[in-house]
PDB file of N, CA, C and O in Angstrom:
ATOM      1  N   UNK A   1      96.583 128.105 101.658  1.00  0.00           N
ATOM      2  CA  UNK A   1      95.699 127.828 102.780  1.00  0.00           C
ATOM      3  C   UNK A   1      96.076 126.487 103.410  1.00  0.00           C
ATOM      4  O   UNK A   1      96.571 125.725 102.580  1.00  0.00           O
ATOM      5  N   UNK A   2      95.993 126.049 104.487  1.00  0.00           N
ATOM      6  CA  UNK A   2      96.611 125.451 105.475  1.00  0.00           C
ATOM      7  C   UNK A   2      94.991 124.650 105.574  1.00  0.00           C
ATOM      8  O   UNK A   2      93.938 125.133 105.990  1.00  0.00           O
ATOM      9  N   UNK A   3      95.299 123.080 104.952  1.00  0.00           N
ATOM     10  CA  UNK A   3      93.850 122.073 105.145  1.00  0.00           C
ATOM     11  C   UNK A   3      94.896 120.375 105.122  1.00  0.00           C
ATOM     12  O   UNK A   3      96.102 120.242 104.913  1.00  0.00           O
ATOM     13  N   UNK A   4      94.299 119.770 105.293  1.00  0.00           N
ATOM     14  CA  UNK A   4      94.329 118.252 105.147  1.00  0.00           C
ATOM     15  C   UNK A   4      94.965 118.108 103.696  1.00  0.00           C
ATOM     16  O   UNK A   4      96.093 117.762 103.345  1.00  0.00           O
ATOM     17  N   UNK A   5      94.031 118.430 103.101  1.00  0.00           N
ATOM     18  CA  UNK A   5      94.558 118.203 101.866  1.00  0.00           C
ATOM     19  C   UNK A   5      95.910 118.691 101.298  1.00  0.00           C
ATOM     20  O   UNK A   5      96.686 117.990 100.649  1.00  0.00           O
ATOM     21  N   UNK A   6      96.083 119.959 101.624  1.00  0.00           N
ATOM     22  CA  UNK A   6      97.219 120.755 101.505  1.00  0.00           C
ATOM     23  C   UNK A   6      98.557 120.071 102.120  1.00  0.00           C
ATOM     24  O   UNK A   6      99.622 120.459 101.640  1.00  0.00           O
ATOM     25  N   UNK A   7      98.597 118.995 103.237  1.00  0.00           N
ATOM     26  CA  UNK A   7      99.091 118.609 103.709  1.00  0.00           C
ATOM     27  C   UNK A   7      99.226 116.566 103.539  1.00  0.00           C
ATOM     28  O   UNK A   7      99.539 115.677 104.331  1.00  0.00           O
ATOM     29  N   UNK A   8      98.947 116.581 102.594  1.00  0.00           N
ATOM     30  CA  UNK A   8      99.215 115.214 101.745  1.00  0.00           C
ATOM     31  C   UNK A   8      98.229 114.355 102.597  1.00  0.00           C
ATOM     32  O   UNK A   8      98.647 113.330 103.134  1.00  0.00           O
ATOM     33  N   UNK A   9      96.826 114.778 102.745  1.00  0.00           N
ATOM     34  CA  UNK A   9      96.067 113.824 103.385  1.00  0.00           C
ATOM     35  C   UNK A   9      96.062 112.141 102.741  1.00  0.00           C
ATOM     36  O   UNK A   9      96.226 111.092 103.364  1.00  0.00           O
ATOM     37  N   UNK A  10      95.800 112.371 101.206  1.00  0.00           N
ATOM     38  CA  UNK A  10      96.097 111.847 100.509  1.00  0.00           C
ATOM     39  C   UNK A  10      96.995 110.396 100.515  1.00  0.00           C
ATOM     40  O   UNK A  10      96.637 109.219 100.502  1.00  0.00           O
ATOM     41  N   UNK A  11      98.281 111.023 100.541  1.00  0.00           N
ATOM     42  CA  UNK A  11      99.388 109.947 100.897  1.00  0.00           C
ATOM     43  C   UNK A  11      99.294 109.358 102.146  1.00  0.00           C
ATOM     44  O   UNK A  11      99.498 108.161 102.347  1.00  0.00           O
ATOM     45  N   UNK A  12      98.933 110.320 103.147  1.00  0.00           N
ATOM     46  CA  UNK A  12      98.617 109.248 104.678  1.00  0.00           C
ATOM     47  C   UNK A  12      97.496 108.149 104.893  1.00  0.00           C
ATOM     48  O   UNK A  12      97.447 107.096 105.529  1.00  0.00           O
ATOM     49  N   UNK A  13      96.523 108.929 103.998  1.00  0.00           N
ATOM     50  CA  UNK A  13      95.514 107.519 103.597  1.00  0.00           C
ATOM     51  C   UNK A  13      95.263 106.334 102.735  1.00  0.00           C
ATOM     52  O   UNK A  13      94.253 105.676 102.485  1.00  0.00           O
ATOM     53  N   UNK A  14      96.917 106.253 102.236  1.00  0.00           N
ATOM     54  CA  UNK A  14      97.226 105.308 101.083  1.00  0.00           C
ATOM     55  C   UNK A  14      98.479 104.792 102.176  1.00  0.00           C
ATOM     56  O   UNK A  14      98.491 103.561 102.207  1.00  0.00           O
ATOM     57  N   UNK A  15      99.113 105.161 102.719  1.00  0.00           N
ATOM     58  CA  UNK A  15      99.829 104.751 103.686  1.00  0.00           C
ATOM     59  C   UNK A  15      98.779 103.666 104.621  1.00  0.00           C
ATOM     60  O   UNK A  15      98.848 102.441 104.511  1.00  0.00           O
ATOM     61  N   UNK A  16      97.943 104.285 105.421  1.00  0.00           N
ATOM     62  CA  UNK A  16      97.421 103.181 106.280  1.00  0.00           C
ATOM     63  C   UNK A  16      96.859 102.580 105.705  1.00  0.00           C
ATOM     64  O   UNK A  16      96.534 101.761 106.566  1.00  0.00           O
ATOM     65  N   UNK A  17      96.159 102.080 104.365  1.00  0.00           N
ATOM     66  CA  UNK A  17      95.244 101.306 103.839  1.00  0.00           C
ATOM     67  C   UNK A  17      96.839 100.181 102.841  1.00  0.00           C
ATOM     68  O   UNK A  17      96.534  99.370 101.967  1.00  0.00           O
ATOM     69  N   UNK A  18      98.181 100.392 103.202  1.00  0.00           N
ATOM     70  CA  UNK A  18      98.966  99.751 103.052  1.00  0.00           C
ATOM     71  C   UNK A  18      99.475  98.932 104.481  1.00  0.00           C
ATOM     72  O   UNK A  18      99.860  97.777 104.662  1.00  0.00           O
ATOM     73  N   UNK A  19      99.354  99.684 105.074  1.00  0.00           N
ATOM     74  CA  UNK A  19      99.642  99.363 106.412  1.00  0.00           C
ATOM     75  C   UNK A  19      98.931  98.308 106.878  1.00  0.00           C
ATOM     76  O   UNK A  19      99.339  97.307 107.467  1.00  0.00           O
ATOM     77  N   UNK A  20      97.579  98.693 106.490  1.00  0.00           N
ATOM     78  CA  UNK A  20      96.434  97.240 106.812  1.00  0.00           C
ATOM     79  C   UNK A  20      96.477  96.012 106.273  1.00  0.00           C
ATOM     80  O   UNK A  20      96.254  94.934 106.825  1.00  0.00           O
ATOM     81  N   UNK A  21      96.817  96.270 105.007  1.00  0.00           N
ATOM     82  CA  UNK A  21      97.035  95.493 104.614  1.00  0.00           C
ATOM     83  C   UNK A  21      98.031  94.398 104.992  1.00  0.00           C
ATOM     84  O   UNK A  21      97.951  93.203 105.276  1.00  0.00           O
ATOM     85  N   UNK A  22      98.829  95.143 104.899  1.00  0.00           N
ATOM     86  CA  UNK A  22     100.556  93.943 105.107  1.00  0.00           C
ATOM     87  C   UNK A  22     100.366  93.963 106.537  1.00  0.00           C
ATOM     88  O   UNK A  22     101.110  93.092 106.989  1.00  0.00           O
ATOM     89  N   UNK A  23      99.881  94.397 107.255  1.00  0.00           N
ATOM     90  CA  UNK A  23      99.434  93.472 109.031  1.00  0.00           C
ATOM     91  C   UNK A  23      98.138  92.385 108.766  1.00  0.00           C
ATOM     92  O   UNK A  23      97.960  91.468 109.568  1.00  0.00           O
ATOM     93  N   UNK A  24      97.455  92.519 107.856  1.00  0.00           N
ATOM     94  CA  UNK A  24      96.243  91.717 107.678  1.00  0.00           C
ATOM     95  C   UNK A  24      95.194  91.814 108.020  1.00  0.00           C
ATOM     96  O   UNK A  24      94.600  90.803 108.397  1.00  0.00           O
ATOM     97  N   UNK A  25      94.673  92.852 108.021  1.00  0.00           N
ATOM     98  CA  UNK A  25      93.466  94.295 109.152  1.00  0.00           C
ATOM     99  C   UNK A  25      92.757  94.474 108.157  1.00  0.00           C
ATOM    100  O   UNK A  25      91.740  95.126 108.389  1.00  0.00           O
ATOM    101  N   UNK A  26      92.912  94.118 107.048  1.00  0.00           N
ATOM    102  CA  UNK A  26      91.110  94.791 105.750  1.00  0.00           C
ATOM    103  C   UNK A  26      89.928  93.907 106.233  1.00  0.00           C
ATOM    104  O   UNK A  26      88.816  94.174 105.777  1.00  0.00           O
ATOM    105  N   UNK A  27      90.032  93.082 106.938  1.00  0.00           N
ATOM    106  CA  UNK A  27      88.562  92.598 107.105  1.00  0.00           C
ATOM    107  C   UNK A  27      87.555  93.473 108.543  1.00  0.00           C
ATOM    108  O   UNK A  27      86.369  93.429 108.868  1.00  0.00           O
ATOM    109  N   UNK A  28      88.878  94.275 109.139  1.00  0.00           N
ATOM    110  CA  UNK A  28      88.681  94.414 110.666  1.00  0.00           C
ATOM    111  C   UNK A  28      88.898  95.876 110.399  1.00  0.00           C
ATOM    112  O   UNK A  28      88.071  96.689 110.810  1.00  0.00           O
ATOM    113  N   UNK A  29      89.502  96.090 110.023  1.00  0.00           N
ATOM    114  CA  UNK A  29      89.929  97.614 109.912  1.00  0.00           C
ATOM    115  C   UNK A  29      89.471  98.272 108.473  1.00  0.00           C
ATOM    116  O   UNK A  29      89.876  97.883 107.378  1.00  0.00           O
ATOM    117  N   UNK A  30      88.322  99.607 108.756  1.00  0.00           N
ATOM    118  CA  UNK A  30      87.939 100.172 107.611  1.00  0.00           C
ATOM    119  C   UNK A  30      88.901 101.473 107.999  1.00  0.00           C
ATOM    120  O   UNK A  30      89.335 101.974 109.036  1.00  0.00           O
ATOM    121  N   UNK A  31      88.988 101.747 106.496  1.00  0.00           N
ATOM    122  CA  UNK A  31      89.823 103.640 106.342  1.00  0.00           C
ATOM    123  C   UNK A  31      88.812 103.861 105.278  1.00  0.00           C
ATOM    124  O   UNK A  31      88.459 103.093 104.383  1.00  0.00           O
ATOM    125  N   UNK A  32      88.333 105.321 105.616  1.00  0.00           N
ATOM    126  CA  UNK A  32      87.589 106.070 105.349  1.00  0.00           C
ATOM    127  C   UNK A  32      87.875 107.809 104.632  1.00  0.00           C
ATOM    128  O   UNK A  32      88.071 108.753 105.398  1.00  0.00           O
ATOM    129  N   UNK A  33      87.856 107.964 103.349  1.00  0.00           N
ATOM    130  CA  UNK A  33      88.413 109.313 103.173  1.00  0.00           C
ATOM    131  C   UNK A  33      87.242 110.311 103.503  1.00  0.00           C
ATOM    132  O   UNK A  33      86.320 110.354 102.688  1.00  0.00           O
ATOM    133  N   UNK A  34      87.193 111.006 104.461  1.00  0.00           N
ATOM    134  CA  UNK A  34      86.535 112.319 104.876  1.00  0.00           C
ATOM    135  C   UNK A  34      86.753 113.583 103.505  1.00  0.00           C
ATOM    136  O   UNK A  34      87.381 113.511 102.448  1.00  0.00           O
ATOM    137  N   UNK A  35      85.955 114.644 104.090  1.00  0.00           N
ATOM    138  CA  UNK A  35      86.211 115.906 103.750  1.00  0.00           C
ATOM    139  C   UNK A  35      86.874 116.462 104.498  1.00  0.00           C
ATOM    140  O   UNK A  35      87.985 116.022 104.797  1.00  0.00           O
ATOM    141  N   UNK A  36      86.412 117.512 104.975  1.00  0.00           N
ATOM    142  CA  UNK A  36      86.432 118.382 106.266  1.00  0.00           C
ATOM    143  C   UNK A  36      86.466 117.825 107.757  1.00  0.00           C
ATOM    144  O   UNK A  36      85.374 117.336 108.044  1.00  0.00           O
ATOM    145  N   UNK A  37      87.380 117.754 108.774  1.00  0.00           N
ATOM    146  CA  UNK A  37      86.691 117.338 109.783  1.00  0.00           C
ATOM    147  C   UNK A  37      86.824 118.591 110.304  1.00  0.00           C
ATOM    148  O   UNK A  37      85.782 118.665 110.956  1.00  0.00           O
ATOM    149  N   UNK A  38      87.413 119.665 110.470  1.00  0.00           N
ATOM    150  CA  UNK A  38      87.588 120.633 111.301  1.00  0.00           C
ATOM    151  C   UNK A  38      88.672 121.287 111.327  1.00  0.00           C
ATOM    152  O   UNK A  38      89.020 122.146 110.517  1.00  0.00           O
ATOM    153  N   UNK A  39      89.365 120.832 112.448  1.00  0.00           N
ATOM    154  CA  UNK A  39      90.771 120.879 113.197  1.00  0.00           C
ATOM    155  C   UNK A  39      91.936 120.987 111.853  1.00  0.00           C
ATOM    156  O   UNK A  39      92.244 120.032 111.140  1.00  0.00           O
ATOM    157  N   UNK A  40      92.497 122.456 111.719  1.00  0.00           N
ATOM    158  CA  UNK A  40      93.760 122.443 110.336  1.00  0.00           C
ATOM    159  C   UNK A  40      95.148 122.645 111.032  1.00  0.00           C
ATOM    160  O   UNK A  40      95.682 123.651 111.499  1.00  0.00           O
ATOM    161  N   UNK A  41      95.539 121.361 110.941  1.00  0.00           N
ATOM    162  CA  UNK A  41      97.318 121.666 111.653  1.00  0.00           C
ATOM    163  C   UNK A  41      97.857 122.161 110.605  1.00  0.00           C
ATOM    164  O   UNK A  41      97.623 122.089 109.399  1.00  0.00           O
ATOM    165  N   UNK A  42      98.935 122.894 111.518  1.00  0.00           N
ATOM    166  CA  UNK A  42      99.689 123.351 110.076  1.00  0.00           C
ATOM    167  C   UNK A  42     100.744 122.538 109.566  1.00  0.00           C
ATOM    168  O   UNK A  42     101.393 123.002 108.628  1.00  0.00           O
ATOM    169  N   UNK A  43     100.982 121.618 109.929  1.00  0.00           N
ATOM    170  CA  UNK A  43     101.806 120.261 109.227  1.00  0.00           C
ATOM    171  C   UNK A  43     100.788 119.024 109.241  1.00  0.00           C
ATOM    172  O   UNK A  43     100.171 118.987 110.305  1.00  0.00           O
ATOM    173  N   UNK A  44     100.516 118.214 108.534  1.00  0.00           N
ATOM    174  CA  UNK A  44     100.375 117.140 108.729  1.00  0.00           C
ATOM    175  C   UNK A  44      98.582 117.095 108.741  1.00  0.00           C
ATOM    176  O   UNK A  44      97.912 118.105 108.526  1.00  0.00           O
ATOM    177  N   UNK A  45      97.984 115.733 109.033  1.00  0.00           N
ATOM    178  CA  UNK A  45      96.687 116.327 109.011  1.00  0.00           C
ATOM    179  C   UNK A  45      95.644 115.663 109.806  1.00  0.00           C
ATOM    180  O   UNK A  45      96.416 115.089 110.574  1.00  0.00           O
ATOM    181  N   UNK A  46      94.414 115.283 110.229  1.00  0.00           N
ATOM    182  CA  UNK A  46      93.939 115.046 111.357  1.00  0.00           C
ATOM    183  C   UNK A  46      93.299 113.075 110.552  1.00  0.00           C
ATOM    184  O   UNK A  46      92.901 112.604 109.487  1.00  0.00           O
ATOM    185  N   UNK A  47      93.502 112.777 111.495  1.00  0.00           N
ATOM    186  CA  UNK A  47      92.900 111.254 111.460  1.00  0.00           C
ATOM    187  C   UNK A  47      91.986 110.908 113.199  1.00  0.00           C
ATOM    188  O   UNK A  47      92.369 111.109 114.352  1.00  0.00           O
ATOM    189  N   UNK A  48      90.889 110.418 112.729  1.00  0.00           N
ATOM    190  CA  UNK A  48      89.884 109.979 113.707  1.00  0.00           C
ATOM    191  C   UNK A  48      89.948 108.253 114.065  1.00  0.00           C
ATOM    192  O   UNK A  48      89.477 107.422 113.288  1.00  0.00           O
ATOM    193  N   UNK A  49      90.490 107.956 115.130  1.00  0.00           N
ATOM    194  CA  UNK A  49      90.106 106.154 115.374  1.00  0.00           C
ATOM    195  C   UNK A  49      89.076 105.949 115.928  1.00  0.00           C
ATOM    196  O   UNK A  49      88.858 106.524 116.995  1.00  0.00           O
ATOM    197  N   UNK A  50      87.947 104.898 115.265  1.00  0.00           N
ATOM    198  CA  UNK A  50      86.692 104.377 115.868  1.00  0.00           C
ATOM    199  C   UNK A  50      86.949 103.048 116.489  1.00  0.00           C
ATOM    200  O   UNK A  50      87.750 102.292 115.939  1.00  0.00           O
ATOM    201  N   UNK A  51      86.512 102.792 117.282  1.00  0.00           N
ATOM    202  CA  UNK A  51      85.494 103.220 117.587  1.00  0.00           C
ATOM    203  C   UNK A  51      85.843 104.344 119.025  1.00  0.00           C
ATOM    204  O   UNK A  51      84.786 104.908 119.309  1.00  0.00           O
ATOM    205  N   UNK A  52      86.409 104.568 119.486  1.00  0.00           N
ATOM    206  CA  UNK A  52      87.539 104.917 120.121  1.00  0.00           C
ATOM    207  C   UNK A  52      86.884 106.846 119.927  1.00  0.00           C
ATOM    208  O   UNK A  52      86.670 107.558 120.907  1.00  0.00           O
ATOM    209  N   UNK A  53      86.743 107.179 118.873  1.00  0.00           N
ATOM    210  CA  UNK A  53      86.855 108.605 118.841  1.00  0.00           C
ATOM    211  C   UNK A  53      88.194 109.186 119.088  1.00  0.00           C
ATOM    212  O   UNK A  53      88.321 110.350 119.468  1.00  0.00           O
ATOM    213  N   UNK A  54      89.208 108.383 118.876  1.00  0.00           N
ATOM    214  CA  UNK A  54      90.360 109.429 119.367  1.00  0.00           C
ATOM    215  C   UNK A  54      91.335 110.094 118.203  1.00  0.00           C
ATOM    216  O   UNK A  54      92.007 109.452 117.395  1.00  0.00           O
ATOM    217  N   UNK A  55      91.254 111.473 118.307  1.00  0.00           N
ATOM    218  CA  UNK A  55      91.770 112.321 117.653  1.00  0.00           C
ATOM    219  C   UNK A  55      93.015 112.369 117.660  1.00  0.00           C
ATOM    220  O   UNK A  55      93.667 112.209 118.692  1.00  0.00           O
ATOM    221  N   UNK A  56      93.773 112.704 115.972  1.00  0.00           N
ATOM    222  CA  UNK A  56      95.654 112.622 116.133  1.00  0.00           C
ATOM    223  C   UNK A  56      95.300 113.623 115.370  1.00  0.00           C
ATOM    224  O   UNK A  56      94.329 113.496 114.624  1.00  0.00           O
ATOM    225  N   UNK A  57      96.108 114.931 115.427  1.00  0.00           N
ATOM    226  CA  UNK A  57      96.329 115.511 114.340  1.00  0.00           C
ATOM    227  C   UNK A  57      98.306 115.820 114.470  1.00  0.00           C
ATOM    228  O   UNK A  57      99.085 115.531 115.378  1.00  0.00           O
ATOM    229  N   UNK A  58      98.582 116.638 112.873  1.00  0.00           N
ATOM    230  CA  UNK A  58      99.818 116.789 112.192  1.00  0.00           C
ATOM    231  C   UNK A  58     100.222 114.934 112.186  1.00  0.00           C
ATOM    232  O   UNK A  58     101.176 114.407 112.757  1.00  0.00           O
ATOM    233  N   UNK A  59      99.332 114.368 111.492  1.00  0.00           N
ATOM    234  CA  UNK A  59      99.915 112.992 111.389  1.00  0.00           C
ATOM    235  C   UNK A  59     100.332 113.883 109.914  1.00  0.00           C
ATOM    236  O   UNK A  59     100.091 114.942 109.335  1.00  0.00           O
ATOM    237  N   UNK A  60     101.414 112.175 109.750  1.00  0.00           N
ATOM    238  CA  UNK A  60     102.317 112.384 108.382  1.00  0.00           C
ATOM    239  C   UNK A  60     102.273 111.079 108.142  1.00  0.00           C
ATOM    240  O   UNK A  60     101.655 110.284 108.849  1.00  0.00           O
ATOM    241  N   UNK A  61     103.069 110.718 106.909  1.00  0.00           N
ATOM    242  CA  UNK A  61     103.178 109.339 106.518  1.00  0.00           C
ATOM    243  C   UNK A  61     104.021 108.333 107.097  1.00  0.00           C
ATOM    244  O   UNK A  61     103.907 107.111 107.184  1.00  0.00           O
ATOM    245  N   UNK A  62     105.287 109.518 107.640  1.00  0.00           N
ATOM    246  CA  UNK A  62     106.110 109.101 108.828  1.00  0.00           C
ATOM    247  C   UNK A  62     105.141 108.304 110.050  1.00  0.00           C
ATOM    248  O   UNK A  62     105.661 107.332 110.598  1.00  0.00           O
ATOM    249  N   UNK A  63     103.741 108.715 110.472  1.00  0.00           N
ATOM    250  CA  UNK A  63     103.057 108.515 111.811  1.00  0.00           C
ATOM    251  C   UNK A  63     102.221 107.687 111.368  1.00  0.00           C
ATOM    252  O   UNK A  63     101.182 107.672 112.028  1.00  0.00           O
ATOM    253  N   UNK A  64     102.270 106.634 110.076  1.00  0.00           N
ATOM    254  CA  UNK A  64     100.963 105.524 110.048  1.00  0.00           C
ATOM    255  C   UNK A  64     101.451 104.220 110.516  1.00  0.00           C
ATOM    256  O   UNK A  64     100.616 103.372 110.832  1.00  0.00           O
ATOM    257  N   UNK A  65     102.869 103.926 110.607  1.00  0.00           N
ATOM    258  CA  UNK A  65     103.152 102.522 111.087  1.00  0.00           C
ATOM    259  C   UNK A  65     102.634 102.880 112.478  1.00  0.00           C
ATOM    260  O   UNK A  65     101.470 102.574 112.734  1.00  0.00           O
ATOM    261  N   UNK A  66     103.538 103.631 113.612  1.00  0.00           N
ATOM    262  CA  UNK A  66     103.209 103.842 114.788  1.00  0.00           C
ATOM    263  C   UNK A  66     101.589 103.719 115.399  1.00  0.00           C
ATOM    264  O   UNK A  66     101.160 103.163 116.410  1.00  0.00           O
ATOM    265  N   UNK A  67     100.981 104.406 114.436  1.00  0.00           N
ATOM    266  CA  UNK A  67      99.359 104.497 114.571  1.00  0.00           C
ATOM    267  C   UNK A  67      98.730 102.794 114.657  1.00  0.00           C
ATOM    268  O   UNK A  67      98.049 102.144 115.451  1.00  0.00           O
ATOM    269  N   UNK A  68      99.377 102.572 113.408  1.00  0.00           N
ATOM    270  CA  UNK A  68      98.697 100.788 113.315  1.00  0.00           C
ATOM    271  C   UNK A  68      98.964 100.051 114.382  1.00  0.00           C
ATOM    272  O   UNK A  68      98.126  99.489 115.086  1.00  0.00           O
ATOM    273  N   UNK A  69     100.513 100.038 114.565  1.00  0.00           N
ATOM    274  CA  UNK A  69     100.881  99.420 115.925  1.00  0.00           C
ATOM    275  C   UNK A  69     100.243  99.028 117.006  1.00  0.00           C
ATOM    276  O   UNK A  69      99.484  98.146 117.410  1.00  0.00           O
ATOM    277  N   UNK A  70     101.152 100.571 117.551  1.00  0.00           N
ATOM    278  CA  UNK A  70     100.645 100.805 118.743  1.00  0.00           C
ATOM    279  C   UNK A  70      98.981 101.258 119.093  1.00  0.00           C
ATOM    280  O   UNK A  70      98.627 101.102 120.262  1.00  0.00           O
ATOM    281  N   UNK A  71      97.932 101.830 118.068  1.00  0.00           N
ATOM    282  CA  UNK A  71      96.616 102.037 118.600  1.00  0.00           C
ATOM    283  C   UNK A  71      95.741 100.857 117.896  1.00  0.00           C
ATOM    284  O   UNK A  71      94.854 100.247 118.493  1.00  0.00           O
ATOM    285  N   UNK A  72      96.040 100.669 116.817  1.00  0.00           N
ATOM    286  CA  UNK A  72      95.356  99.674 116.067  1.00  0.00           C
ATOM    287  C   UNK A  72      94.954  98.366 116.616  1.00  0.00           C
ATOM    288  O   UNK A  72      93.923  97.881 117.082  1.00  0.00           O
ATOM    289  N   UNK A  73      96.387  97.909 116.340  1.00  0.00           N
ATOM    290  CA  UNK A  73      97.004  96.439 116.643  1.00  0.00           C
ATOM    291  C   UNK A  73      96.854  96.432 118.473  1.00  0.00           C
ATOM    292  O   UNK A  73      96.065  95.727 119.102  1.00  0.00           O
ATOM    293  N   UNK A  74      97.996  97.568 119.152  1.00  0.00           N
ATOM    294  CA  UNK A  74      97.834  96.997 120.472  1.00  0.00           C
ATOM    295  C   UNK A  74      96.701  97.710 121.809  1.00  0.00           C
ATOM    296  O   UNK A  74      96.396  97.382 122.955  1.00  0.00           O
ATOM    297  N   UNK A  75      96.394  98.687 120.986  1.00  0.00           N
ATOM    298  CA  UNK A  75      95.213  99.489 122.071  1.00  0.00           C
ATOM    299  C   UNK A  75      95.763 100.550 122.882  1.00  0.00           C
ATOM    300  O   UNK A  75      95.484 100.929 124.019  1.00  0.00           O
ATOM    301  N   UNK A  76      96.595 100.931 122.047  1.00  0.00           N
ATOM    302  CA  UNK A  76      97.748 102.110 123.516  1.00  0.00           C
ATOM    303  C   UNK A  76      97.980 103.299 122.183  1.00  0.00           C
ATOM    304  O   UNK A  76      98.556 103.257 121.096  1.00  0.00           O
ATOM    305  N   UNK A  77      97.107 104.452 123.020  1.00  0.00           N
ATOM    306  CA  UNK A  77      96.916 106.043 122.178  1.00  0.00           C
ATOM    307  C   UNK A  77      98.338 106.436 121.926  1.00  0.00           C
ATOM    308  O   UNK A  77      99.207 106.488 122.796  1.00  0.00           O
ATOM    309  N   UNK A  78      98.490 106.700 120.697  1.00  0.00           N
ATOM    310  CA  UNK A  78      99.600 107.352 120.521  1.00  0.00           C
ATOM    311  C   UNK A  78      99.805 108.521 121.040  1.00  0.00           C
ATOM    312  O   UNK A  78      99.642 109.321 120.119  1.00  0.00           O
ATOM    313  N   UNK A  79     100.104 109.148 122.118  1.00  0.00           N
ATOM    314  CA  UNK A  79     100.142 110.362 123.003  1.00  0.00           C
ATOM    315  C   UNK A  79     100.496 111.772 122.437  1.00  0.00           C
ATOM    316  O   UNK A  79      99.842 112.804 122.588  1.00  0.00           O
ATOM    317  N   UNK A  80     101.928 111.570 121.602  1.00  0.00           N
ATOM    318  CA  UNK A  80     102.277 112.841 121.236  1.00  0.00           C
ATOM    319  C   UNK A  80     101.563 113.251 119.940  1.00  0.00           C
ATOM    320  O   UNK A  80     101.744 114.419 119.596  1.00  0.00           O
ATOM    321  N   UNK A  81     100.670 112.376 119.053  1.00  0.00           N
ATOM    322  CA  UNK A  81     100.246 112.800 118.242  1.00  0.00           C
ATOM    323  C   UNK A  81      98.278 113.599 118.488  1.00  0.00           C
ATOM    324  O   UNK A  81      97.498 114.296 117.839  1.00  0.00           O
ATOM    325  N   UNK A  82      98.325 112.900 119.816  1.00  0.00           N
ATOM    326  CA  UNK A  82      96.795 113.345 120.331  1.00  0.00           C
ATOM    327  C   UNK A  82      96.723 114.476 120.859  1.00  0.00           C
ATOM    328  O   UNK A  82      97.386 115.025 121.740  1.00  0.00           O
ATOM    329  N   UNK A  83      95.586 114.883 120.052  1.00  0.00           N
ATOM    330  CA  UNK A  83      95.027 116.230 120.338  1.00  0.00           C
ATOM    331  C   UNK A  83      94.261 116.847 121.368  1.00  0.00           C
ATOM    332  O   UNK A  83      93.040 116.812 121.216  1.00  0.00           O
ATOM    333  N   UNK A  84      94.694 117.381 122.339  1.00  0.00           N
ATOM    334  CA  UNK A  84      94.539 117.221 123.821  1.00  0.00           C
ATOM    335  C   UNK A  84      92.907 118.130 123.594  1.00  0.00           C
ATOM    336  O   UNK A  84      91.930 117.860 124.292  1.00  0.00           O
ATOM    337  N   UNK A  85      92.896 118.738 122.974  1.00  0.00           N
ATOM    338  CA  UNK A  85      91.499 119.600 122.869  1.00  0.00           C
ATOM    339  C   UNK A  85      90.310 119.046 122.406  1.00  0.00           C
ATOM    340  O   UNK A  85      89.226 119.195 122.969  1.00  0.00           O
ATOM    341  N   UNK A  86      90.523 118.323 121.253  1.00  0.00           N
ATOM    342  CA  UNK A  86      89.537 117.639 121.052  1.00  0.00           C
ATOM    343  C   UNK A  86      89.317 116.078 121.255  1.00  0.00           C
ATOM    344  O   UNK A  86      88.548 115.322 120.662  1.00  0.00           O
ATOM    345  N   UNK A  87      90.202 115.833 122.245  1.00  0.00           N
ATOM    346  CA  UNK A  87      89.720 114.025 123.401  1.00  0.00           C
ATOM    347  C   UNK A  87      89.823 114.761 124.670  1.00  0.00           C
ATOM    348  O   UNK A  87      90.660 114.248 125.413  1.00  0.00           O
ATOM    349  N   UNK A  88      89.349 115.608 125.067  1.00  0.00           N
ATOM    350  CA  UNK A  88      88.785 115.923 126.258  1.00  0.00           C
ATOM    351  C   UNK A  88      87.499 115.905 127.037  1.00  0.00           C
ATOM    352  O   UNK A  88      87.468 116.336 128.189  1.00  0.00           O
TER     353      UNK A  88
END
């Protein structure tokens, strides 16, 4: 079956809570492990930015520097990973 979990949610959320770290973001930046949010890509798996609401899904571990970067750190949506259906 095709879920988050199935798809190393896991490792992507040990990825950005590394990521925060070594930029210096744990006081500013919370990561949060969910259940369920919904949305099942079939690669990769869905991450939510607050306050923002903006939806990425088929992230991978490959897609947490980019994420920190560019949405975190500089405020600019990572495009190809956003989910045009649900930030509409």
């Amino acid at each position: 079956m095709v879920s988050c979990a199935a798809n190393d949610s896991q490792v992507v959320a040990q990825a950005l809570r590394r990521a925060r770290e070594e930029r210096g973001l744990s006081s500013s930046v919370f990561i949060t492990d969910t259940g369920c949010l919904g949305p099942c890509p079939t690669a990769g798996c869905s991450v939510v930015v607050y306050p923002e609401g903006v939806w990425y899904t088929g992230v991978d571990v490959t897609d947490v520097a980019e994420i920190i970067e560019r949405h975190i750190v500089g405020g600019e949506i990572v495009e190809r990973l956003l989910d045009a259906e649900l930030n509409s």
